[in-house]
C-alpha positions as CSV (number, residue, x, y, z in Angstrom):
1,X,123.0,60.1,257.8
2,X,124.3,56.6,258.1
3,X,124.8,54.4,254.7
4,X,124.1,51.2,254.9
5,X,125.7,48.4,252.3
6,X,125.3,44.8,252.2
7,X,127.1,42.0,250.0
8,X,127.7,39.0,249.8
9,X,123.8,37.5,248.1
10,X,124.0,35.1,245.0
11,X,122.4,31.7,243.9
12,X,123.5,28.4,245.3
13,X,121.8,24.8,245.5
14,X,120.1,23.5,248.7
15,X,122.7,22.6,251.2
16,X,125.6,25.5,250.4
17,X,126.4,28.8,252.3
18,X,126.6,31.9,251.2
19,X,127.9,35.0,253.4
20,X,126.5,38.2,253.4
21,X,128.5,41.3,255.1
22,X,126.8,44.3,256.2
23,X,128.8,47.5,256.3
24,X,127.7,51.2,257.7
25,X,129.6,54.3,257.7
26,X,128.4,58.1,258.0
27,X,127.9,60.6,260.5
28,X,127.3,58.5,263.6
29,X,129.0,57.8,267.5
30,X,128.9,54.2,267.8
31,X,126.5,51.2,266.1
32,X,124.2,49.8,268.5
33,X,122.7,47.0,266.5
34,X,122.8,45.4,263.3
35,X,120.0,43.1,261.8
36,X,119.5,41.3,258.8
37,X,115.4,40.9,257.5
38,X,114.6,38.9,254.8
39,X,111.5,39.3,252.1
40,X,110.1,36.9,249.8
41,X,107.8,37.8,247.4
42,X,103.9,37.7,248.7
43,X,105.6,37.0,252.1
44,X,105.7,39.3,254.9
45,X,109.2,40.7,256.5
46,X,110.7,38.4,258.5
47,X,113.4,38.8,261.2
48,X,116.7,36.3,260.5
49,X,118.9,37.3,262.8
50,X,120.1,40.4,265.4
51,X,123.5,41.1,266.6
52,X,123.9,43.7,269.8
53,X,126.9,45.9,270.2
54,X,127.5,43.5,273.3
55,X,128.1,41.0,271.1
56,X,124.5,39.2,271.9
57,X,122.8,37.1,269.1
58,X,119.6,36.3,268.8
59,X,117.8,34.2,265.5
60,X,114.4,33.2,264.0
61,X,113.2,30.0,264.6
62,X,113.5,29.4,261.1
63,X,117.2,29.9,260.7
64,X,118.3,28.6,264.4
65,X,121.7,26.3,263.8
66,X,122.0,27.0,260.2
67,X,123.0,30.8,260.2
68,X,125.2,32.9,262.8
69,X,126.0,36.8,262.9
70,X,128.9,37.8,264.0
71,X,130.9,41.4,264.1
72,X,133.7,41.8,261.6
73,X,134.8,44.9,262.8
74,X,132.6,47.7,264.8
75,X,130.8,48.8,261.9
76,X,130.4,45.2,259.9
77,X,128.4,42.3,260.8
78,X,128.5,39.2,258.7
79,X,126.1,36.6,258.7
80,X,127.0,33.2,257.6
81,X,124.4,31.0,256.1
82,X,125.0,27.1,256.2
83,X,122.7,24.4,255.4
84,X,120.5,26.5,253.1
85,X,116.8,25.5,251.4
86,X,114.9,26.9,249.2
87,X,112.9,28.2,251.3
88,X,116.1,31.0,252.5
89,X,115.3,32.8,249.0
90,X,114.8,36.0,249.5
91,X,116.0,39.3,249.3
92,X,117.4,40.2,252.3
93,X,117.9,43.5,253.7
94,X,120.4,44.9,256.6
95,X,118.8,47.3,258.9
96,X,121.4,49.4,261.6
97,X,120.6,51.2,264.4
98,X,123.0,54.1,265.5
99,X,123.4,56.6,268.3
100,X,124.4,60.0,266.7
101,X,124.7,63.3,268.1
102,X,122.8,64.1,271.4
103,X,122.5,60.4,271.6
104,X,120.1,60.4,269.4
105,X,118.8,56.9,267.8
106,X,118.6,56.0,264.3
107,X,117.4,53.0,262.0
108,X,118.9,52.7,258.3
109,X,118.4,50.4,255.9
110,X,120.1,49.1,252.7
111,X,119.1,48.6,249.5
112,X,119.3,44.4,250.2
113,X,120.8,41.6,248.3
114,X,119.3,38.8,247.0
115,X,119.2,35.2,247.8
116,X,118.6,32.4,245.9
117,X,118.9,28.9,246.6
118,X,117.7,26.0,244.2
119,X,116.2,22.4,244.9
């Protein structure tokens, strides 16, 4: 079992940053990936941004330049969010994926935080 908690969500106007963390502790040998999705209402899931244990990074189109993901610590990624729009509002939602016991791979997901950004 692997908990997954994000922070970091809030309201700003067009052109701030916020910073959301993602943080994952539980029963687990090592993090393989952390990603952060993002969910508008009557909008499908969209992928923001992945980070590899490697340290590899890879974004949406939609977010290229204006976010990065980074690792904190092994088991905490943050993603920095510059140069927001209105169209970043969402509630976004930090999935991990873990290699547990037998090397066994998991996804979690948090609860998500929510983003708001004002015009």
């Amino acid at each position: 079992q692997v908990l997954v908690v994000e922070s970091g969500g809030g309201s700003v106007q067009a052109g701030g940053s916020l910073r959301l963390s993602c943080g994952a502790s539980g029963d687990f040998w090592r993090i393989d990936e952390m990603s952060w999705y993002r969910q508008a209402p009557g909008d499908q899931r969209e992928l923001v941004a992945t980070i590899q244990r490697t340290g590899t990074s890879t974004y949406g189109d939609s977010v290229k330049g204006r976010f990065t993901i980074s690792w904190e610590h092994a088991n905490i990624a943050v993603m920095q969010m510059d140069s927001l729009k209105p169209e970043d509002t969402a509630v976004y939602h930090c999935a991990v994926v873990s290699v547990g016991r037998a090397a066994a791979t998991f996804r979690d997901w948090g609860q998500g935080t929510q983003v708001t950004v004002s015009s």
